[in-house]
N, C-alpha and C positions, 0 to 999 in steps of 0.2 A: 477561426481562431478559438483554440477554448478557452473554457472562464476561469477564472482563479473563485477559489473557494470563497470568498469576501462576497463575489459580481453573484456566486449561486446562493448564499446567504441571502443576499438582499433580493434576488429574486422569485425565493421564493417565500419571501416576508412579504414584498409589494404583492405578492398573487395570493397570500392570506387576508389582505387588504389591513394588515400591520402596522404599526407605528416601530421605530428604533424602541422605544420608552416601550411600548407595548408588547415586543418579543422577549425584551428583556425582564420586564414582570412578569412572562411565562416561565420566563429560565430562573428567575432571582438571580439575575445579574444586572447592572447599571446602565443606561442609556449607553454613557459612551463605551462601556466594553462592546457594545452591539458596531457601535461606529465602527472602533478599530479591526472588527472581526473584519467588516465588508469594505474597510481600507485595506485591507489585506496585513495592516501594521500588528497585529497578533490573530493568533490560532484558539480555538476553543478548548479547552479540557478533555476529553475523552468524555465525560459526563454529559456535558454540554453537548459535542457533537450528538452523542446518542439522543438524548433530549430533542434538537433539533431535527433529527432526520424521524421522529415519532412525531414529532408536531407537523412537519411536511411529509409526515405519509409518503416518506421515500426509505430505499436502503440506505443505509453507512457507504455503502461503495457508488450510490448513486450520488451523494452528496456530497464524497471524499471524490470521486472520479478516479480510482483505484484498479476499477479494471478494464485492463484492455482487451482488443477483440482476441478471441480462441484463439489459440496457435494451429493450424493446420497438423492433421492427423500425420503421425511419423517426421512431426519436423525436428524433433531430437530436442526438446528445449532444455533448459541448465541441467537437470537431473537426468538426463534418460542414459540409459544405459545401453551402448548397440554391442547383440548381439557377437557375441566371439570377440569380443576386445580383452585382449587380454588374457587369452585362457591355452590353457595346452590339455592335450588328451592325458588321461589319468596316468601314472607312470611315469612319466616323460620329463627329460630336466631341463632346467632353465637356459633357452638358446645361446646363453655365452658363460658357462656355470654356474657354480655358486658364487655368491655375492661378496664383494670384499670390503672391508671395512676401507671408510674415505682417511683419506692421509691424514688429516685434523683429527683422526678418532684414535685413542685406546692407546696412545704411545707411541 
């Protein structure tokens, strides 16, 4: 199962051998905002995150858990573009002609 953000907070505060009081006067933020981060009951600031993943000498995405594994080469993912979609040889018109205006349009 994976961790929610709060469980990798506090783990890798207990593996700096951390105090809640004591991450949070790295961050200059308050005991319990540290509580709630690793309640999962609030999210850090963008600032903070950054903060955090320099203090644990990890990336933003190791810490965020933001990426998943590579998508496999040619697997079309949301942007690709396959080849000859949609294309006609130069010249050539549109397989059912020109376009008509939709009945709600223009009058």
């Amino acid at each position: 199962m994976d961790m929610t953000l709060g469980q990798r907070i506090q783990d890798h505060r207990t593996r700096l051998g951390l105090s809640q009081e004591g991450l949070g006067d790295k961050l200059g933020v308050s005991r319990q905002a540290v509580s709630k981060w690793e309640a999962d009951g609030a999210v850090p600031d963008t600032d903070k995150l950054i903060a955090l993943s320099r203090l644990f000498g990890i990336t933003l995405n190791e810490l965020l858990q933001v990426e998943g594994p590579p998508e496999p080469a040619g697997s079309g993912g949301f942007f690709a573009v396959r080849s000859g979609a949609g294309s006609r040889p130069p010249g050539s018109s549109p397989p059912h002609g020109p376009p008509s205006s939709p009945s709600w349009c223009c009058g």
